[in-house]
N, C-alpha and C positions, 0 to 999 in steps of 0.2 A: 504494500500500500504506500504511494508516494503520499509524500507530506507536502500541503499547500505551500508550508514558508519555506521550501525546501529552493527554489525560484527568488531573488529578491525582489520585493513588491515592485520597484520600477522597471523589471522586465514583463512582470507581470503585467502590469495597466500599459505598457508598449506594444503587445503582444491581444491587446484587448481591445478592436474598434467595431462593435457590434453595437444595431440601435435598440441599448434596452429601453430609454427613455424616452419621450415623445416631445418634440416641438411645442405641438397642438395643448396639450395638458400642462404641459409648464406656462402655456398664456392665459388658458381659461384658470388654474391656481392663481397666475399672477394676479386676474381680476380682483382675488380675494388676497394679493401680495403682501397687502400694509398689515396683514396678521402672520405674513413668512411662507403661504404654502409652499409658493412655485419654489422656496430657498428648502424647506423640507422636503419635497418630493426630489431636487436635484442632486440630495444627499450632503446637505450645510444645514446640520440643526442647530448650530452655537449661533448664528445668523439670522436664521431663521425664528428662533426664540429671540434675538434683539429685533426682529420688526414686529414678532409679536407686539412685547412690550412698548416699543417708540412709536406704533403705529407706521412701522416705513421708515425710517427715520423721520417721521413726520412728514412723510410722503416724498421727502427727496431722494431717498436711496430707494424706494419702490417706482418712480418715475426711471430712476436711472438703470433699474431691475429691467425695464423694456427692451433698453439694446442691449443688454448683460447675457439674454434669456437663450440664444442661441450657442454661445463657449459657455456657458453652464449645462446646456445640453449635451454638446462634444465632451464635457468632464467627465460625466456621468459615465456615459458610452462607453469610456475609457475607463472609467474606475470599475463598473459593476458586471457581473457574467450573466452572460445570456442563458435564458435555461427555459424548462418548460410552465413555470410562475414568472409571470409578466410582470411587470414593476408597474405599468400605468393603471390595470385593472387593479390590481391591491391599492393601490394608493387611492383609487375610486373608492373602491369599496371599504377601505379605513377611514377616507372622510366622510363617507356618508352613512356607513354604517358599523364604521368601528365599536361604537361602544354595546353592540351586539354580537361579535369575535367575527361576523361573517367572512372579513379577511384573512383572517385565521383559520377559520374551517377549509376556505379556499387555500393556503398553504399547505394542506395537511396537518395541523397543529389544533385535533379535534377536539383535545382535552382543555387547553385554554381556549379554546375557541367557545366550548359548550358555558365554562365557568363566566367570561365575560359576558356570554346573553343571561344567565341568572344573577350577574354581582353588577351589571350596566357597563361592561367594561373594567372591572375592579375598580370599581367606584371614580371612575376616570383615570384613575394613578396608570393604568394599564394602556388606556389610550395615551396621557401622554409619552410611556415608554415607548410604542408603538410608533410614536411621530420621532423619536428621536433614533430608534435602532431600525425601521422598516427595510431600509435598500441593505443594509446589512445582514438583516436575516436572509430575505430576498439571494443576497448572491452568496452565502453562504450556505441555504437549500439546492440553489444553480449547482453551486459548482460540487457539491456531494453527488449529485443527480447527473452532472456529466463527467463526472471522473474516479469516483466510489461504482458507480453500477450498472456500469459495462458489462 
């Protein structure tokens, strides 16, 4: 069994230029920018929680988040593995219906998936871990999936 870090990480995302992320869903999140999504789905939650809180930087860094949106696209791309869990449908489905695990169920992670539709998401604590670790879990199911089970 090869070991992921076996590779170091910048051969790794050099080696990685697949579209997990979409264009399209990082503008319609940007709509809702000045609370961070489009900076959470593109995998910058430290960022993403400062537009939370500043509202956008008070809408200057969410204005400037418009011509950003495309090399935060290409980041992505590059940082996260393609697999058979698509990053823009989970992210759908964590904003809309996270605090019910359906994105979870949809991962195969049926056990927190079933606990957060009875606890509302563990009582949000679990949705916001969810917003902060998603593309991580995401290409870490990926790349089990493409190179565990062969």
């Amino acid at each position: 069994m090869e070991s992921r870090y076996a590779t170091p990480t910048y051969q790794r995302r050099e080696q990685r230029s697949h579209n997990t992320h979409s264009v399209v869903v990082g503008y319609v999140a940007w709509l809702f920018g000045f609370m961070g999504c489009h900076r959470f789905y593109f995998g910058k939650p430290v960022t993403g929680t400062l537009w939370f809180f500043t509202l956008g930087l008070l809408g200057i860094g969410w204005i400037i988040d418009l011509f950003l949106i495309p090399s935060m696209d290409r980041q992505a791309d590059r940082r996260y593995e393609p697999g058979n869990i698509n990053y823009s449908l989970t992210w759908i489905l964590l904003v809309f219906l996270g605090v019910f695990g359906i994105h979870r169920m949809y991962m195969g992670k049926w056990l927190t998936g079933i606990l957060y539709l009875f606890t509302f998401g563990l009582f949000g604590i679990g949705y916001l871990y969810d917003l902060w670790t998603l593309n991580d879990q995401i290409d870490d199911l990926n790349y089990e999936d493409n190179h565990y089970r062969r």
